[in-house]
C-alpha positions in Angstrom: 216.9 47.0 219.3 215.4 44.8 216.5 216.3 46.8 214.0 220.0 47.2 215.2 220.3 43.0 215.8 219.2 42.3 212.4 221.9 44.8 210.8 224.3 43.4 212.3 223.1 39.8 211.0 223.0 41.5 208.3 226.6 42.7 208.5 227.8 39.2 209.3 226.3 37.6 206.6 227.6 40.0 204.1 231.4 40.0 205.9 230.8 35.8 205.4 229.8 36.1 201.8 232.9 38.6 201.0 235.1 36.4 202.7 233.8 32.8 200.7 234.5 35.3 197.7 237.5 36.2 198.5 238.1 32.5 199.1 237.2 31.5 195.8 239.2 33.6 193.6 242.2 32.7 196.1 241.6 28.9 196.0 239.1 27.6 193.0 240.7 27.9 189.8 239.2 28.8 186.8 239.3 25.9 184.9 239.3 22.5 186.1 240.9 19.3 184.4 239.8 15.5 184.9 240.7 12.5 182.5 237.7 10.2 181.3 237.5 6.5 182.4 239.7 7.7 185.6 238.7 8.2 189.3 239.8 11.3 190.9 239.2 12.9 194.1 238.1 16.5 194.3 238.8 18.5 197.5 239.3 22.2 198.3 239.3 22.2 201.9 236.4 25.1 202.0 232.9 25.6 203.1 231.6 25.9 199.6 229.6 23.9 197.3 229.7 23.2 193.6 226.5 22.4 191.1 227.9 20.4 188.4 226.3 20.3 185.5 227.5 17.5 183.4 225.3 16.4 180.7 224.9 13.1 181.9 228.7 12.5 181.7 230.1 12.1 185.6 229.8 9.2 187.7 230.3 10.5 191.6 230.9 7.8 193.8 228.4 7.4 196.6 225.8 9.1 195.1 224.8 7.3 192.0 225.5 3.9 190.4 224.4 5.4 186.8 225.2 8.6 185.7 223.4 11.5 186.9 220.8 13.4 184.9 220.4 16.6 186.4 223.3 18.8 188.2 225.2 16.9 191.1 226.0 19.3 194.4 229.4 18.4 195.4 230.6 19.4 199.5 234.2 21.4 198.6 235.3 20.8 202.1 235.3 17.2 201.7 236.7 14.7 199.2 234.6 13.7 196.6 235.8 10.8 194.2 234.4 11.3 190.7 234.6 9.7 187.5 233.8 11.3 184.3 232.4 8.9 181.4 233.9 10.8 178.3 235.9 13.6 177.2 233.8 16.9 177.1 233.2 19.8 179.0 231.0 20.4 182.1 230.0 23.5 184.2 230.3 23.9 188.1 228.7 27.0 190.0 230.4 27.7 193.3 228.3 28.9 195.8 227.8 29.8 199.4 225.1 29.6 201.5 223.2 29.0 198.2 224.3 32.0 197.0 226.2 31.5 193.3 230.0 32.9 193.3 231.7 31.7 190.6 231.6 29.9 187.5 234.2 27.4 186.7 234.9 25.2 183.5 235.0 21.5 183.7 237.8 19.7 180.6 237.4 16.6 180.8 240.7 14.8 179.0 240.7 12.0 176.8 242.8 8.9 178.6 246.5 10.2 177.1 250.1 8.8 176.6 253.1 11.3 174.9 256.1 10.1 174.6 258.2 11.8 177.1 261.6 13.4 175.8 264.2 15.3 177.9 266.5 16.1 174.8 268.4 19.4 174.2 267.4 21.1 171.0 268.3 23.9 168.8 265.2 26.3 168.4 265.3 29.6 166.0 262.3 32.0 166.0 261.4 34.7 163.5 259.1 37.6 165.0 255.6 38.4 163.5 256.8 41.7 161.9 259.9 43.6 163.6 260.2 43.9 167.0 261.1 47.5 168.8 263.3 47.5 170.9 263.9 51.3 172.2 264.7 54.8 170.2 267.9 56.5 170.3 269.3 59.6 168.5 270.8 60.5 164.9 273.4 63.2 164.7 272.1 64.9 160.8 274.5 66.1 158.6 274.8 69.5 160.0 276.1 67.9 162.9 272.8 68.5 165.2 271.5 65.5 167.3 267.6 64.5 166.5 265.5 61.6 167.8 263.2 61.2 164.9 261.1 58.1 166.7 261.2 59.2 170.1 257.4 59.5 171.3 256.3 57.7 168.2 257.0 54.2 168.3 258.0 52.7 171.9 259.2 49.4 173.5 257.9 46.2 172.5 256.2 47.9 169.5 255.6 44.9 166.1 256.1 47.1 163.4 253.9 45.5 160.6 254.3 47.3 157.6 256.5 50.3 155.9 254.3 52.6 153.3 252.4 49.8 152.6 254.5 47.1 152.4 254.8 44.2 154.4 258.2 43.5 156.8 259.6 40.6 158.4 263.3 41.5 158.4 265.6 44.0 159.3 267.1 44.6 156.1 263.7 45.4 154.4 262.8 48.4 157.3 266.4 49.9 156.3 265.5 49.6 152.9 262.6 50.8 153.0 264.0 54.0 155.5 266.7 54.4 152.7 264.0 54.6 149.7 261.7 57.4 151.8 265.0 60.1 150.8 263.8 62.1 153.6 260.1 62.0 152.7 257.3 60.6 155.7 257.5 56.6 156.4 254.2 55.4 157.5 254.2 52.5 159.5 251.8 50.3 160.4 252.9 48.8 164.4 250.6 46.5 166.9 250.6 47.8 169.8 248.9 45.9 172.6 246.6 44.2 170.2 246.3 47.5 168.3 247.1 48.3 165.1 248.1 51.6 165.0 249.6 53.9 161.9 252.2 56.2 162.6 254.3 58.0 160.8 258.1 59.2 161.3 260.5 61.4 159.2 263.3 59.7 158.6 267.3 61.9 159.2 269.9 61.8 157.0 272.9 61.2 159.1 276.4 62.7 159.0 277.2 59.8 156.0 274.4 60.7 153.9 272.3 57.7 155.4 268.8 57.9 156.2 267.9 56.6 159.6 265.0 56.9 161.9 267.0 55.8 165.1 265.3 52.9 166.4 266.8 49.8 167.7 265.3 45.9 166.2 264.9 42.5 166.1 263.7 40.0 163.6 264.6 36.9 165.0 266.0 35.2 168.4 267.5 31.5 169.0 268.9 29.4 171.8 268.8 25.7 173.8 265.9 24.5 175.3 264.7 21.0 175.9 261.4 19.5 174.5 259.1 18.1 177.3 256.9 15.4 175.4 255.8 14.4 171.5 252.2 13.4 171.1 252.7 10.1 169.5 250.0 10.8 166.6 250.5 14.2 165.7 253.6 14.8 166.4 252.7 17.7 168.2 255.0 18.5 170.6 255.9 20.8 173.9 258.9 22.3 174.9 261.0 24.5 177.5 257.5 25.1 179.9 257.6 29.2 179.7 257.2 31.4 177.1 260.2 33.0 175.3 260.9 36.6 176.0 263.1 39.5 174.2 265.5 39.9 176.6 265.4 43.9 175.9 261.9 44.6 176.1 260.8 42.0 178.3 257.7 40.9 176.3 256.5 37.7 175.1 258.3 37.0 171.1 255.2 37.1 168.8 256.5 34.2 166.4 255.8 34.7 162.6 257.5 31.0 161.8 260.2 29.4 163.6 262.2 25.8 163.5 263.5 23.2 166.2 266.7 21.7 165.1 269.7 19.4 166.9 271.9 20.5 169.1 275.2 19.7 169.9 276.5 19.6 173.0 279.8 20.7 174.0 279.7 20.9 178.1 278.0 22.7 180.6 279.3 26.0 182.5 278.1 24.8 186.6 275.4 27.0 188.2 277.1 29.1 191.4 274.8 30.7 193.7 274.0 34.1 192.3 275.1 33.0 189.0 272.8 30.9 186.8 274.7 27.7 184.8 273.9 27.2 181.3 274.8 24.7 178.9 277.3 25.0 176.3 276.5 24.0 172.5 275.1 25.0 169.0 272.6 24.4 167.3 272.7 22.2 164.2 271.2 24.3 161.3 271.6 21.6 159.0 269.3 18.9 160.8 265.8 20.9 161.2 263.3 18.3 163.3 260.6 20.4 163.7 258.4 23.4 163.2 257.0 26.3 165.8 254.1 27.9 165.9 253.1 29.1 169.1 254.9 30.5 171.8 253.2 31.1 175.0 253.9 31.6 178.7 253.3 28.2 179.1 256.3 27.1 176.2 256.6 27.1 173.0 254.6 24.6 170.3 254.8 23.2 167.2 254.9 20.1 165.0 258.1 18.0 164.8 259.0 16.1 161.0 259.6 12.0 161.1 263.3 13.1 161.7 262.4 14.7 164.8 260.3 11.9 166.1 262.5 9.5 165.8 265.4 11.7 167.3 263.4 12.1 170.7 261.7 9.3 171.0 261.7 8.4 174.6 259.1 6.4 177.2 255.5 6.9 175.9 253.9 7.5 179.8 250.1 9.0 180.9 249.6 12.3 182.3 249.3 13.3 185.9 247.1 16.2 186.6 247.7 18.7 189.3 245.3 17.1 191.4 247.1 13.6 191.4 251.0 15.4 192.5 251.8 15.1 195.5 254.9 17.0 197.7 257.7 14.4 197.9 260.1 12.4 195.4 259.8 12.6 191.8 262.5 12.7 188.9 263.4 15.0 186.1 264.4 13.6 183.0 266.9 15.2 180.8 270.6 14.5 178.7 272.1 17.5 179.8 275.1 15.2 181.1 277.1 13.0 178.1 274.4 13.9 176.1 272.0 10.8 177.4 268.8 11.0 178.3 268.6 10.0 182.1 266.6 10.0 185.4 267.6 12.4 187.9 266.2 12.5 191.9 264.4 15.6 192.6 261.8 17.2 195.6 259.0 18.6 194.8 258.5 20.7 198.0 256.1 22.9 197.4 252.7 23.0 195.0 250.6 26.2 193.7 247.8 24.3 192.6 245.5 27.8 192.4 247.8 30.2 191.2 247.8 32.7 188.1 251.3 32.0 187.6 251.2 28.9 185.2 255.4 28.2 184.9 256.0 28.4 188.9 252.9 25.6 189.8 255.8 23.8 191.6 259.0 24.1 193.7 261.0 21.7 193.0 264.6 20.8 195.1 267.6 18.8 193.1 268.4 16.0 195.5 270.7 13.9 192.9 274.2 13.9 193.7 275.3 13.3 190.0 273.4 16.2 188.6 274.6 18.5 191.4 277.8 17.6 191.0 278.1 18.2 187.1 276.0 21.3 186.8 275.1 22.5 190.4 271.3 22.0 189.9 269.4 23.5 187.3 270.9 25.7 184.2 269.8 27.2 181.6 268.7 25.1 178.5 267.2 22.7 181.0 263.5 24.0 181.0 261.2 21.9 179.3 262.5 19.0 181.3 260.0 16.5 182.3 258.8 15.8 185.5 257.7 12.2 186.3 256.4 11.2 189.7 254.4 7.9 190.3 255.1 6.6 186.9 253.1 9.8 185.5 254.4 12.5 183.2 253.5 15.7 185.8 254.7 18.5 184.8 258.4 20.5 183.6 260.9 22.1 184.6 260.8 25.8 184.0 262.8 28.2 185.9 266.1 28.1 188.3 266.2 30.0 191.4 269.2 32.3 191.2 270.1 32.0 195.0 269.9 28.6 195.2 271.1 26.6 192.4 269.5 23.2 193.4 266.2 24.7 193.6 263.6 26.1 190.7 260.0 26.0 189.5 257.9 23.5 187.4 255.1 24.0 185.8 251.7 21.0 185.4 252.0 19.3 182.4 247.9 20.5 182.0 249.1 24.1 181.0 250.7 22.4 178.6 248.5 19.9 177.1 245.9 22.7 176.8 248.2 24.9 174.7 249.4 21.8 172.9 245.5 20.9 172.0 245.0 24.5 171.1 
């Protein structure tokens, strides 16, 4: 009987300990932001407990007037107001019933102002090598239909290098098809991180061209909107999500890339089903800024004295996820006469634990102006800022294709991190 009472103890305890797992993957995030100099609460609503290790760097209030020395134990289930001293890093162990779960990573923030923006831009983007993107056939000059790539190279494929020779453009793979005259190409193509070397006999087609029968790209461009300038580098952030080919569905790998003006010729108004966009082109002559990055948290990059002075906007501090609240906020953009201005939004919903970084936030249109000119959010309007509380909180990233008036944001952190990085 004893036996059998303390198995099923047993069995409770483990069914506990696999749900306060579960728990913690679902709710405690990986990484953790806080600003120096700045109180903020902490609260997760669970029955777990944190050791913070912080090198002597946070304050929590309550349980100290100085700093603490060794590791702080912080209740998850209630709120705990904490102040960190400095920026650094710290390290908290989640646990339950002492028992360690998880380790998460403490960044704590230096106190920080960018200058907020909201301004339609042009950006162009070269890929790192040549993009796949599918194989077809070649009919050879006998008239017979071959697909000399097929099963070689595949979707999404960076082909690096032809026969030993670096590529970048288009023109240089057809050359380089064109000097094989039939013999082997060996490529070198990423592949998932992999570099791989593959080789493909190249057909000579019914015009006495030789082809390989793959489709590429070199290079992509469109509107986006730039979400804040750090005032002394210049760094900046734009459009919230990553750029994708819209064949192969993966994230562009940028080789070099360039942010000029736009201009702005009107908007075509977003319908329920059917996405808006804006309508304009991209001023070639006027380059404001370099890329160098593009992530699935936006693209980054480094804009010239032109460019700062082009978007400079309100210079405002940052809001981390912890300090948004649901409720009335504004998005800032000059999608409409081509002035920057404030328009009423709802944020109605907040992800503050998810994986997906460029859906953090639902957000609702609620100003009558902006509905009324482009039916909510269109494309060309990610990047966005967010503003609630006088803080710069997050962007605008994606449009919900239903519904117009409604979309995604993402937490300005996301993007501070990649813009640090």
């Amino acid at each position: 009987m004893r036996k059998k009472a303390v198995c099923v103890i047993l069995a409770f305890v483990f069914l506990l300990l696999g749900t306060a797992a579960i728990a913690v993957e679902i709710i405690i995030p990986e990484r953790i932001n806080l600003i120096a100099g700045a109180e903020q609460s902490i609260c997760y609503n669970v029955p777990l407990r944190a050791n913070l290790y912080n090198e002597e760097n946070i304050i929590v209030s309550g349980m100290e007037t100085e700093p603490v020395k060794e590791n702080i134990v912080i209740d998850l289930n209630k709120t705990t107001i904490v102040t960190p001293k400095q920026e650094g890093t710290a390290v908290a162990e989640i646990s339950a019933f002492g028992i360690p779960l998880k380790t998460v990573s403490v960044n704590i923030l230096p106190q920080t102002k960018v200058v907020t923006c909201g301004k339609v831009v042009g950006v162009v983007m070269k890929t790192e090598g040549i993009m796949v993107l599918g194989t077809g056939s070649v009919k050879n000059e006998d008239g017979k239909v071959t697909k000399p790539s097929e099963g070689i190279i595949k979707t999404g494929d960076i082909i690096i290098s032809c026969n030993g020779t670096a590529v970048t453009e288009k023109e240089e793979l057809k050359n380089a098809v064109s000097a094989t005259e039939g013999n082997a190409l060996n490529l070198e193509v990423k592949r998932n991180d992999n570099l791989l070397d593959l080789k493909i006999m190249p057909v000579q087609n019914e015009y006495g061209e030789y082809k390989i029968g793959a489709w590429v790209r070199d290079s992509t461009q469109g509107l986006g909107t730039v979400t804040f300038i750090e005032p002394k580098s210049g760094k900046f952030a734009a459009l919230g999500h990553g750029v994708y080919d819209v064949d192969t569905k993966e994230l562009i790998p940028v080789a070099e890339g360039v942010v000029t003006l736009s201009q702005l010729s009107g908007v075509k108004k977003g319908e329920s089903g059917e996405p808006g966009e804006i309508i304009g082109m991209l001023d070639k002559e006027n380059i404001i800024g370099e890329v160098s990055t593009n992530t699935s948290s936006g693209i980054f990059g480094t804009m010239n004295a032109s460019g700062i002075k082009s978007l400079k906007g309100e210079e405002l501090e940052i809001g981390l996820m912890q300090d948004v609240n649901e409720g009335s906020a504004v998005i800032r953009s000059d999608v409409i006469g081509g002035e920057v201005k404030d328009y009423s939004i709802n944020i109605e919903s907040i992800s503050r634990f998810g994986t997906s970084a460029d859906k953090g936030m639902v957000i609702r249109i609620t100003d009558d102006r902006l509905i009324e000119e482009t039916g909510g959010i269109i494309q060309g309007m990610s990047g966005s800022p967010i503003i609630q509380n006088g803080r710069l909180i997050g962007a605008v990233t994606h449009v919900l294709v239903n519904d117009p008036t409604r979309g995604y944001g993402i937490s300005i952190e996301w993007m501070l991190n990649e813009c640090s990085n």
